[in-house]
Phi, psi and omega in degrees: 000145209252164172298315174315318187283353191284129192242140161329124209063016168275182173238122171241177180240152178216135213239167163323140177081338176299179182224164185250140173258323137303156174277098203236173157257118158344155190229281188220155163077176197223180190207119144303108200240140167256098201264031181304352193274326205260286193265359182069357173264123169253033169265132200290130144264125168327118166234141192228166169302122177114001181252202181243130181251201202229124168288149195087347185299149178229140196286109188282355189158157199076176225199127150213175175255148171217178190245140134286162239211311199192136159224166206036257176257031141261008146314179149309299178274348143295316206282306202285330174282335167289342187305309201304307189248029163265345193286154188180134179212156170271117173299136172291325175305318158329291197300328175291316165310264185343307172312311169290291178332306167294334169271324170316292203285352178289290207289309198287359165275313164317297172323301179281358150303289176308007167248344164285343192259337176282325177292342178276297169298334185234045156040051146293129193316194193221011173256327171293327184299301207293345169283332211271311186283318186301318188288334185287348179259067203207319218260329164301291196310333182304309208273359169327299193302298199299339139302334186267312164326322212258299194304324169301307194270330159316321205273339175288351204265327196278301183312344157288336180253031161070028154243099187303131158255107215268340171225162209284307187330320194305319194296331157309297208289331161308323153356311193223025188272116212231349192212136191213110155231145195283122184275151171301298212248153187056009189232259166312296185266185218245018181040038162250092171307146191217159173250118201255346164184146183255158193217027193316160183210033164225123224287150203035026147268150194242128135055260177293354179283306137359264198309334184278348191261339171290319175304321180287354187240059174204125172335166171236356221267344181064029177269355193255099170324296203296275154017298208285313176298316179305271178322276167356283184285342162294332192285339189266349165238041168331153169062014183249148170093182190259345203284116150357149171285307176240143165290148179265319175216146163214158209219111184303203187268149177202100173022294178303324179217017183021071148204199140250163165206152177230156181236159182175157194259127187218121203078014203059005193245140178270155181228166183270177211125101190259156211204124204156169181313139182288329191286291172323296193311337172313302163306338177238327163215090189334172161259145150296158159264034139274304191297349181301284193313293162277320146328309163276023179248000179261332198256348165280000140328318192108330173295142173265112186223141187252176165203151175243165201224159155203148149146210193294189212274322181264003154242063159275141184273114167272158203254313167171188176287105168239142164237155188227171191209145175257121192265157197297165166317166164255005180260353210277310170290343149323313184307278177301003146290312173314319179292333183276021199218303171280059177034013177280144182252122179265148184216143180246121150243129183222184176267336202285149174293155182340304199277332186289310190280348170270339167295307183302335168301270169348290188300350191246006186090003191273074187294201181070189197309134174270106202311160185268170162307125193127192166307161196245120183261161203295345176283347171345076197286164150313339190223031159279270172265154126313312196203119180259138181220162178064030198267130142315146187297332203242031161253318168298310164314277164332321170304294192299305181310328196297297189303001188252003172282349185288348210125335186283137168266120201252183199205112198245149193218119174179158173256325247230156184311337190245047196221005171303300216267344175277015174287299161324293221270327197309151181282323188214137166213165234183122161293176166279149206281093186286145160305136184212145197266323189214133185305110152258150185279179177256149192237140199210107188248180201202000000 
């Protein structure tokens, strides 16, 4: 059976490497799914039996069985691709070009009636009237062109200052873009996982003692993000720490019980080493309430944090903490003053959670209120929240209408398939601003 064929309440199996053709439920088993097409993160998420995975995900590891759930443009990611192409707003450069236009031809009707009833009265020929009106009709019909004219030499003038205009239209429309909301990773941050702070909490361990024994319980294969930083910053202090040089056995991560583990010999004694959500880890090797006290001083960070354990197999210890972050641009709080000093109110929507985007605010200035979790409602102002997280593409969507039904010209910034469909409905939308090597232009679209 082809994806195409598939209907709601079949069972399918999804496997390494699959891409989800559906929207399903878990049955059994479990999957490191990567939704970056849906949420824009690209650290993979974990699904166990009983949660939901996404059509478009593509699977990093692990195997399950599932019920579809949903097909075609009743996904997530169907929905998001019909958004794309229903979304639509009327240019304001349009509407002002109509507008003159519709009052010119009022007033020049008037006019030509009193130059046909004066033309009339002094027994003007009617080849003469008609020229006198055909020229006077001329100056409405006239001022389109003379906008695209006007708009043109605006878009030669930017593209000489290293700014591409992909439509004539934008250049009007930045113009009056009064709410410019932001996608997060790769926008704001620089979409680079990083390891942002190491916590060991087991006495006289150290830093590097941390990172090598989480480097032993960690892939090389670089199918993993998080794995892949891990192994990265271990490589740069190679030969540092307490950890075996190699595992004897090692078993990834896995979904289902979110962890890992490794086996290897020290000392001539074999030791365990695990590596995985601290609440599992937890389970296996207690906390102290010093490691408690840092852990919750990581996760009111805003950090995505793991912790590791080591030693025989039936006494294991925890050794300490590593967390990660993707960190903002170094231009992103500038930026969001500049915009705020020319009257743009920035606003962040994202996919990422609530505690990530709220940190990420914070380093970059992005003050007010954090929207809570749940639907987003159609009545939204602009000066409700700073920062909407855990947002869908057609919550984003909704979001951009909401605000442009209070009145706002709003302005949307994002790279990922799932900034499509508000990139559309938005009066000026714009990518995210790429690493570059060599000045090149920016690109700014309508």
């Amino acid at each position: 059976m082809t994806a195409a064929d598939l209907v709601p309440g079949d069972i399918v199996q999804i496997s390494l490497g699959d891409v989800i053709p559906a929207d399903i439920l878990l049955i059994d088993g479990s999957l490191l799914v990567d939704q970056s097409m849906l949420t824009g993160e690209s650290i993979p998420t974990a699904t166990e039996a009983g949660s939901a995975a996404y059509a478009g995900g593509l699977v990093r590891r692990g195997a399950a069985i599932a019920r579809v759930t949903a097909t075609g443009s009743r996904t997530y990611f169907g929905r998001t691709a019909e958004l794309v192409s229903v979304a639509h707003v009327e240019s304001a450069e349009q509407k002002a070009a109509l507008a003159v236009v519709r009052n010119l031809t009022a007033i020049n009707f008037v006019i030509m009636i009193g130059i046909v009833a004066y033309a009339l009265a002094l027994r003007i020929s009617f080849q003469q009237v008609l020229v006198l009106t055909a020229l006077l009709s001329a100056v409405p019909v006239a001022l389109p062109a003379t906008f695209t004219l006007a708009a043109a030499l605006g878009a030669r003038t930017l593209a000489m200052k290293g700014v591409l205009l992909t439509r004539l239209s934008s250049l009007n429309e930045a113009a009056m873009v009064d709410v410019l909301c932001c996608d997060k990773t790769g926008t704001l941050t620089q979409n680079e996982l990083i390891v942002s702070a190491i916590r060991p909490v087991k006495p006289s361990y150290d830093e590097s003692d941390v990172l090598s024994f989480a480097a032993l319980a960690s892939s090389r294969e670089g199918q993993d993000p998080i794995d892949s930083v891990i192994q990265a910053r271990a490589g740069r202090g190679k030969g540092l720490g307490r950890a075996p040089a190699t595992a004897a056995r090692f078993t990834p991560f896995d979904p289902a019980v979110k962890m890992a583990e490794a086996f290897a010999i020290d000392a001539g004694r074999e030791i365990r080493v695990v590596k995985g959500a601290p609440a599992v880890i937890a389970t296996v090797a207690p906390m102290t309430p010093t490691a408690e006290s840092e852990l919750d001083a990581l996760t009111q960070a805003g950090h995505r944090t793991i912790a590791a354990a080591a030693g025989p197999s039936d006494s294991l210890e925890l050794i300490g903490f590593i967390a990660f972050s993707d960190p903002p641009r170094a231009d992103s709080a500038q930026l969001l003053t500049e915009l705020r000093s020319l009257g743009v109110l920035p606003i962040m929507i994202t996919g990422d959670a609530a505690a990530t985007a709220a940190t990420v605010a914070r380093e970059i200035g992005l003050t007010g209120p954090v929207c809570p979790p749940g639907d987003v409602p159609d009545a939204e102002g602009p000066k409700d929240f700073a920062v909407y997280a855990g947002i869908f593409p057609e919550q984003k969507f909704r979001l951009v209408k909401a605000f442009q039904r209070q009145g706002d010209a709003v302005g949307m910034c994002g790279d990922g398939a799932n900034d499509a469909p508000a990139l559309r409905q938005a009066q000026m939308a714009s990518p995210s601003r790429p690493r570059r090597t060599s000045p090149q232009p920016r690109r700014a679209s309508c």
